[in-house]
Backbone as a chain_set.jsonl record, in Angstrom:
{"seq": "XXXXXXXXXXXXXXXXXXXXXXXXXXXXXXXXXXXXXXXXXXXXXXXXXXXXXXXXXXXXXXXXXXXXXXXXXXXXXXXXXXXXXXXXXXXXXXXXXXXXXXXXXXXXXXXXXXXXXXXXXXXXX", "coords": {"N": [[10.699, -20.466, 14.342], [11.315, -18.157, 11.954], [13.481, -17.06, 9.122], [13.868, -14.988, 6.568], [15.38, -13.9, 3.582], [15.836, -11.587, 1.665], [17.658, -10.902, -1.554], [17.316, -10.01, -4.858], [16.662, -7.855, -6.937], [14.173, -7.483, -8.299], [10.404, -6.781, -9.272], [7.995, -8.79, -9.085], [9.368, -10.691, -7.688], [9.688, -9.394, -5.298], [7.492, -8.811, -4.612], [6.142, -11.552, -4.456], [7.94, -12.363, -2.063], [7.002, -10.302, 0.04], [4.265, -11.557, 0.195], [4.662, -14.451, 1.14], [5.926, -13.619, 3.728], [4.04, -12.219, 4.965], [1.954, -14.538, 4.425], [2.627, -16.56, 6.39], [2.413, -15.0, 8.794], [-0.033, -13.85, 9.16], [-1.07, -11.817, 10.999], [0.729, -10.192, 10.873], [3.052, -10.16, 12.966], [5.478, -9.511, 12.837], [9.257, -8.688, 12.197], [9.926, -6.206, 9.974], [12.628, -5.381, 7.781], [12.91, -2.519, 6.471], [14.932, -1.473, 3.635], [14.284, 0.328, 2.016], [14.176, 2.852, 3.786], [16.441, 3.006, 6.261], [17.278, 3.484, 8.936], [14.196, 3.091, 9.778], [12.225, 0.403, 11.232], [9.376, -1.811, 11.004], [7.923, -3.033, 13.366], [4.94, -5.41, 14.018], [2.248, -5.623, 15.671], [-0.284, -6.069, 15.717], [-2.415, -6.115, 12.708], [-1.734, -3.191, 11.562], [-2.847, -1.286, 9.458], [-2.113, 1.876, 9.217], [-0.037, 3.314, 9.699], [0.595, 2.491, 6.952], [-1.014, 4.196, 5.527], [-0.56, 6.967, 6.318], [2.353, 7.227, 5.181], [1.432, 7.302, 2.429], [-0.247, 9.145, 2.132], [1.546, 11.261, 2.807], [3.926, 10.848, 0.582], [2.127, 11.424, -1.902], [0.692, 13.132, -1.646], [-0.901, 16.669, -2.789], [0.049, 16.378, -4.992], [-1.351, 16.255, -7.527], [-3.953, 14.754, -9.471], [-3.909, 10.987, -8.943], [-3.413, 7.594, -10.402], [-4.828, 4.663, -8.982], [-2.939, 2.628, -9.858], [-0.58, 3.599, -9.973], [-0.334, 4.389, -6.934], [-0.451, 1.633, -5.691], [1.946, 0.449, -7.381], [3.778, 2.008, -5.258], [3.355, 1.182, -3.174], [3.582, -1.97, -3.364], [6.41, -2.283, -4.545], [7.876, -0.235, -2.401], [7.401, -0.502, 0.541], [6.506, -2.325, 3.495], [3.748, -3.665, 2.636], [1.136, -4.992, 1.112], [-1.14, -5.124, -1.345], [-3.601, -5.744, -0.924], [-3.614, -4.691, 1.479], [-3.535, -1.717, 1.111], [-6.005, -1.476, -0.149], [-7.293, -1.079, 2.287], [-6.195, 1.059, 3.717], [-6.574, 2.979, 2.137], [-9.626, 3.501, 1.809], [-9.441, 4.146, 4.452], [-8.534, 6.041, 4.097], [-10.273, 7.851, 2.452], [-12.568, 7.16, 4.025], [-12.014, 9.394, 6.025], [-11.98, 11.896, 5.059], [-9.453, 12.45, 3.885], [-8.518, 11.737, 1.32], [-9.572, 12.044, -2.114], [-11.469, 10.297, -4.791], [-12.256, 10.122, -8.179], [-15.251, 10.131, -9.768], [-15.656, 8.546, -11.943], [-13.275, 6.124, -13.725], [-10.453, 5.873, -15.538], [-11.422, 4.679, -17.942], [-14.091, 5.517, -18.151], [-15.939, 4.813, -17.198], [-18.049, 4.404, -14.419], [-16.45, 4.221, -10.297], [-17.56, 1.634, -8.714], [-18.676, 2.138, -5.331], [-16.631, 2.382, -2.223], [-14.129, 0.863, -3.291], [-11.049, 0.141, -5.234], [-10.051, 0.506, -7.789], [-7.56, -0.357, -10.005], [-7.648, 1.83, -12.528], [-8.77, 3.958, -11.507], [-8.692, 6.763, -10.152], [-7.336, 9.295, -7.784], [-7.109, 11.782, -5.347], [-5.3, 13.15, -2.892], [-6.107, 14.941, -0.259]], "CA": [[11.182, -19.174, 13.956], [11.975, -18.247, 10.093], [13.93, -16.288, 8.746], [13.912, -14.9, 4.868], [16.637, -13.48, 3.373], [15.717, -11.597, 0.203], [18.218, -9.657, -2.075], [17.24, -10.069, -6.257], [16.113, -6.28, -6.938], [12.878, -8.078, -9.29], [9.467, -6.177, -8.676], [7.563, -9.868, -8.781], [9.933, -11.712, -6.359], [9.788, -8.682, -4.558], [6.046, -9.022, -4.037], [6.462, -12.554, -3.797], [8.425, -12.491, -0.387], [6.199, -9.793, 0.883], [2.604, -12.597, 0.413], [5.258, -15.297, 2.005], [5.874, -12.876, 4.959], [2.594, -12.255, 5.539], [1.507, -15.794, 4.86], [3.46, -17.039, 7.427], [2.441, -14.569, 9.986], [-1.238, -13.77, 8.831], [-1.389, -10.969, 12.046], [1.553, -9.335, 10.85], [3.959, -10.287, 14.252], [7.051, -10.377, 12.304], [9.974, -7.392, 11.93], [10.561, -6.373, 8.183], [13.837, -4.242, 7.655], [12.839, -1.546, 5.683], [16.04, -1.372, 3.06], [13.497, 2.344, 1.573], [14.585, 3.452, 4.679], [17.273, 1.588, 6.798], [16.961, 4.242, 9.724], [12.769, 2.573, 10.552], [12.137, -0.88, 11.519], [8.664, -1.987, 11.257], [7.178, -3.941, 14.122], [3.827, -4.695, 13.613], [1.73, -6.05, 16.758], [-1.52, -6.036, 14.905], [-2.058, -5.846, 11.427], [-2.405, -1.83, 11.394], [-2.461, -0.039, 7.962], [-2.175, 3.3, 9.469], [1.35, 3.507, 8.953], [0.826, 2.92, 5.48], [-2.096, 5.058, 5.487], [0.471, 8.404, 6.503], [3.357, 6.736, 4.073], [0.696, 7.682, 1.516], [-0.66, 11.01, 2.564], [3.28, 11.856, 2.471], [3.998, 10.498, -0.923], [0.887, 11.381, -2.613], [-0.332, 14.661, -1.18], [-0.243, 17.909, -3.475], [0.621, 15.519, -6.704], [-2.724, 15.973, -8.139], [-4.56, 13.486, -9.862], [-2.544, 9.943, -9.372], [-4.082, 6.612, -11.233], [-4.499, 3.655, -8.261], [-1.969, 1.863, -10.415], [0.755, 4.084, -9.324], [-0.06, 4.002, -5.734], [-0.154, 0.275, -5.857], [3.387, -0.015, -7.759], [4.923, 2.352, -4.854], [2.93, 0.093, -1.44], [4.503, -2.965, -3.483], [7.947, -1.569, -4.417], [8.74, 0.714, -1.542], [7.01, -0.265, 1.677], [6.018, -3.755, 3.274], [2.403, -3.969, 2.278], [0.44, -5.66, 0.204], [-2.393, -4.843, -2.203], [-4.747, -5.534, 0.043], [-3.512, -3.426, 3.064], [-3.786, -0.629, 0.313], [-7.401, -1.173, -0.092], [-8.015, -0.874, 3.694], [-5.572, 2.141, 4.072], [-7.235, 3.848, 1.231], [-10.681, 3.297, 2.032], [-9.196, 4.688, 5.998], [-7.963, 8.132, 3.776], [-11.906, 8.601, 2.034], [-13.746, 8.24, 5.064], [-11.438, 10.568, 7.132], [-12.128, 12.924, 3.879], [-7.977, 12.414, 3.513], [-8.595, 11.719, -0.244], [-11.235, 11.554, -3.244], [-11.609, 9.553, -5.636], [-13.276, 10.366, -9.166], [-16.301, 9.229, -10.135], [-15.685, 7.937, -13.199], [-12.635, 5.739, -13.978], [-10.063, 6.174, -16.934], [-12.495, 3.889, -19.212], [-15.031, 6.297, -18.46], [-17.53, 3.638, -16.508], [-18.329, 4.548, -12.958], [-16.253, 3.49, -10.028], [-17.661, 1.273, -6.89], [-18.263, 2.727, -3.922], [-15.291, 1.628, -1.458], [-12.686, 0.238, -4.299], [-10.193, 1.119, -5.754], [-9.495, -0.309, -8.928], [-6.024, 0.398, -10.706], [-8.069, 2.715, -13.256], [-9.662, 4.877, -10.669], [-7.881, 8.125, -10.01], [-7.694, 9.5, -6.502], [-6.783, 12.775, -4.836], [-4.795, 12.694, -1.387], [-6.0, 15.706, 0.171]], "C": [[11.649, -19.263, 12.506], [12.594, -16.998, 9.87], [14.173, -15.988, 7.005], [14.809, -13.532, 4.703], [16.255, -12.541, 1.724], [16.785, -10.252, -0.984], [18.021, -9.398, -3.413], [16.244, -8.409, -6.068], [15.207, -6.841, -8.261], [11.749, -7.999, -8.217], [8.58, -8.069, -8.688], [8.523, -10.724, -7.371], [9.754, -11.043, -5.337], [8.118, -8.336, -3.631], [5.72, -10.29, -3.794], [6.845, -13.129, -2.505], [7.651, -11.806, 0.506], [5.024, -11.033, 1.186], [3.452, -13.783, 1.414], [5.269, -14.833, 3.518], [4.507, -13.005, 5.936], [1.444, -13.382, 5.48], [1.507, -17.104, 6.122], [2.739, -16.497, 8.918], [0.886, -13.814, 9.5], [-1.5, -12.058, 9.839], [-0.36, -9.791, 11.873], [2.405, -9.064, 12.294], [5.254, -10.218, 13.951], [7.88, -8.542, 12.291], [10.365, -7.086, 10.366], [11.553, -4.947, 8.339], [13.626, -3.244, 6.641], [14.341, -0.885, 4.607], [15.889, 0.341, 2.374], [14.201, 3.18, 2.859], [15.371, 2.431, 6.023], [17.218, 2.336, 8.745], [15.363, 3.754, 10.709], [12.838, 0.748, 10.368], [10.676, -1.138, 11.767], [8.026, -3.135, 11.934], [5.607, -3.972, 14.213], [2.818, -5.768, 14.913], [0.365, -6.775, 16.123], [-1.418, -5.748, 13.454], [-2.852, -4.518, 10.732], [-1.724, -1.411, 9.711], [-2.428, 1.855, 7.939], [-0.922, 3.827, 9.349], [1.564, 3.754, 7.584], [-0.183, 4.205, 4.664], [-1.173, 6.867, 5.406], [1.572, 8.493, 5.865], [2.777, 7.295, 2.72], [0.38, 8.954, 0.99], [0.842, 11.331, 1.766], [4.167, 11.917, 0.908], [3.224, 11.213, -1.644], [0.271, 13.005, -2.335], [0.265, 15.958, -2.166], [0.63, 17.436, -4.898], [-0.402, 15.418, -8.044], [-3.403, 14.844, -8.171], [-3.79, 11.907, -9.671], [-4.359, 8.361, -9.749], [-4.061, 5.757, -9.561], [-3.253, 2.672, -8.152], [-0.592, 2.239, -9.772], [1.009, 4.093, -7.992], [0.448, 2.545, -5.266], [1.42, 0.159, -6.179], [4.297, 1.178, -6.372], [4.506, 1.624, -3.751], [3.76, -1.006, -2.559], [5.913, -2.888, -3.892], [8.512, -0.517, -3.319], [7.863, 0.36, -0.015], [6.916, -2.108, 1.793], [4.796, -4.365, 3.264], [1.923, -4.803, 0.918], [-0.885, -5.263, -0.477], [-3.2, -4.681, -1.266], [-5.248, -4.509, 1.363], [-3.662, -1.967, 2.281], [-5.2, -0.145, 0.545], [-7.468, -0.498, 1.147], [-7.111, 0.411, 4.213], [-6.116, 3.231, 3.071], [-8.627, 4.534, 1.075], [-10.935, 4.209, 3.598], [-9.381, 5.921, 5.338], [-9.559, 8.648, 3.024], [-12.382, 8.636, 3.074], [-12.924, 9.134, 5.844], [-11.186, 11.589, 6.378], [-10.321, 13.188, 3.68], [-7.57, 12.29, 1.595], [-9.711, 12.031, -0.627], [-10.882, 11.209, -4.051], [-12.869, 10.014, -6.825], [-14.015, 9.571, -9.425], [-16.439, 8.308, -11.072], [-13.749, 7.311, -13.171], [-12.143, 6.18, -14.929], [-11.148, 6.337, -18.257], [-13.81, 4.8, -19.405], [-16.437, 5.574, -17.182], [-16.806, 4.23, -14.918], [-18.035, 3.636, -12.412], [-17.454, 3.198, -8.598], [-17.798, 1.881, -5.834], [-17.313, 2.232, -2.871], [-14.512, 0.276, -2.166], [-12.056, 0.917, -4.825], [-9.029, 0.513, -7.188], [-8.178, 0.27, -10.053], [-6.778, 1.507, -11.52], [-8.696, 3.401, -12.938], [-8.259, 5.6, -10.498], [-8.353, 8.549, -8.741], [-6.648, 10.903, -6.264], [-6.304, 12.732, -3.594], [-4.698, 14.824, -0.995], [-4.609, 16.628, 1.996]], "O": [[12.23, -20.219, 11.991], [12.214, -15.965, 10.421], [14.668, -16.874, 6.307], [14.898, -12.523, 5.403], [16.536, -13.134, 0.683], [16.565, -9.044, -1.078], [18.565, -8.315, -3.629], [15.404, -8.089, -5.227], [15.698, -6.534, -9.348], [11.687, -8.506, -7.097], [9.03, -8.527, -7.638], [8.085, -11.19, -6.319], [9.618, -11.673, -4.288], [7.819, -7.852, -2.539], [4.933, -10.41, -2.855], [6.306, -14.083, -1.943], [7.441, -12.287, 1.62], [4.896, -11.431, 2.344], [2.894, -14.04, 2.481], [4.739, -15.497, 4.409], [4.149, -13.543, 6.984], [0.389, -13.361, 6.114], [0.789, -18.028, 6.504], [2.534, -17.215, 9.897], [1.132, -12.628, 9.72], [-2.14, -11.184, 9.254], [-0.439, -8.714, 12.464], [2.454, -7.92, 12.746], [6.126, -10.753, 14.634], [7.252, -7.485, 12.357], [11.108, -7.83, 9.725], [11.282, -3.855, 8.841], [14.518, -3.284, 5.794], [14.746, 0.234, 4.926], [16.748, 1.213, 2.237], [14.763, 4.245, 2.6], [14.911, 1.415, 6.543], [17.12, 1.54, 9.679], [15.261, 3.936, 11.922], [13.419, 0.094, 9.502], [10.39, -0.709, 12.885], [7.617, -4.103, 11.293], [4.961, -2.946, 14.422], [2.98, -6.961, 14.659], [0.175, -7.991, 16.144], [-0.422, -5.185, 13.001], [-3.812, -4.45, 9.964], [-0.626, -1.318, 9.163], [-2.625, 2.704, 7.069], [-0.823, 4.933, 8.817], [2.244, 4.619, 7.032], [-0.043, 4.834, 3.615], [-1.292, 7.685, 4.494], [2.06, 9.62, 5.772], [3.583, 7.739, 1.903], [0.598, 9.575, -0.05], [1.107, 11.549, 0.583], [4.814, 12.823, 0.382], [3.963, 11.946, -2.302], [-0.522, 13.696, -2.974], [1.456, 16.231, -2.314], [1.512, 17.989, -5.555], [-0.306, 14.801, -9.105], [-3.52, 14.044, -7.243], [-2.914, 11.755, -10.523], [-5.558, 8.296, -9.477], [-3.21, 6.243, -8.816], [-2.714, 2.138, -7.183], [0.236, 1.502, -9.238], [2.152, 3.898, -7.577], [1.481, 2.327, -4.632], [2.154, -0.215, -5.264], [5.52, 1.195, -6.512], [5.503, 1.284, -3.114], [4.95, -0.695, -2.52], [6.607, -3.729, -3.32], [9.63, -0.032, -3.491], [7.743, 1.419, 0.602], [7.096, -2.942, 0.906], [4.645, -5.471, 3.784], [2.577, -5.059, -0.093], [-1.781, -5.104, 0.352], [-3.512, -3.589, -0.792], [-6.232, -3.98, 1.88], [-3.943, -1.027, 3.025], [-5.615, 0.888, 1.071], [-7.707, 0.709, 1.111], [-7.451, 0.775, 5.338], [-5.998, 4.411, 3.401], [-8.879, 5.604, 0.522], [-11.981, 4.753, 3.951], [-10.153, 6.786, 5.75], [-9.886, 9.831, 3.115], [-12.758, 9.724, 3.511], [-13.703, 9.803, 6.524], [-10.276, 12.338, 6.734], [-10.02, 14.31, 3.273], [-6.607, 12.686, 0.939], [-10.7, 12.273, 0.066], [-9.796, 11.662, -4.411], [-14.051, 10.207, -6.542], [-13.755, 8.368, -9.404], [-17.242, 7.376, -11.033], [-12.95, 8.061, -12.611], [-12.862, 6.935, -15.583], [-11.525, 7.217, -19.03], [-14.461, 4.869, -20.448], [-17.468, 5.987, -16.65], [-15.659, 4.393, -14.503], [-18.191, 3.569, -11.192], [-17.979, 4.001, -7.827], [-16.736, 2.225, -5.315], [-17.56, 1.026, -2.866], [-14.365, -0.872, -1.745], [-12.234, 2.122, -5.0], [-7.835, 0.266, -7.363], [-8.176, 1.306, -10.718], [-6.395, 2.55, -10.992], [-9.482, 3.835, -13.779], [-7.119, 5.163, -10.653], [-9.521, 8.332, -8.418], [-5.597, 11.045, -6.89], [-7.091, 12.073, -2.914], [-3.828, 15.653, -1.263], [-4.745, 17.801, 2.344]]}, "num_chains": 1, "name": "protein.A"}
């Protein structure tokens, strides 16, 4: 059994303990105390991103245009996800036509089909 203790309010350490968390427990079996909200307790059985998937919607919806970048800095500063669970919660909100994503990136160059690269811009319908 482990237990991690983390209180330094630094956005790196703070994504730091999350990859430990979830290194540890690969399936996501573990309880993380939500300090964003002290009221939810996330137990996670499986390692569902549908939680973060409706965390998103909620945030994000009716904000217009937002960069990837900014979604990213609020899943690693305000929730207990990780980059990655982004992708796969993001990728959930296009095919369930929940977002769109522009075709073209900041830079101008066309993005990927199913990515979502900080300089892609996305819509959360």
């Amino acid at each position: 059994m482990y237990y991690l203790f983390f209180a330094p309010n630094n956005p790196l350490g703070h994504l730091k303990m999350k990859e430990a968390m979830w290194k540890v427990d690969p399936m996501g079996d573990f309880t993380f105390s939500d300090a964003t909200d002290p009221n939810q307790s996330l137990l996670f059985n499986a390692p569902s991103t549908v939680p973060l998937a409706d965390a998103l919607v909620r945030k994000f919806k009716g904000t217009g245009q937002v960069p990837v970048q900014r979604v990213e800095a609020y899943v690693i500063d305000e929730t207990a996800y990780l980059r990655k669970h982004m992708g796969e919660a993001l990728l959930a909100l296009e095919t369930g036509k929940q977002l769109t994503v522009a075709e073209t990136k900041t830079d101008g160059k066309k993005r990927r089909a199913r990515t979502f690269p900080n300089d892609a811009r996305i819509t959360f319908l």
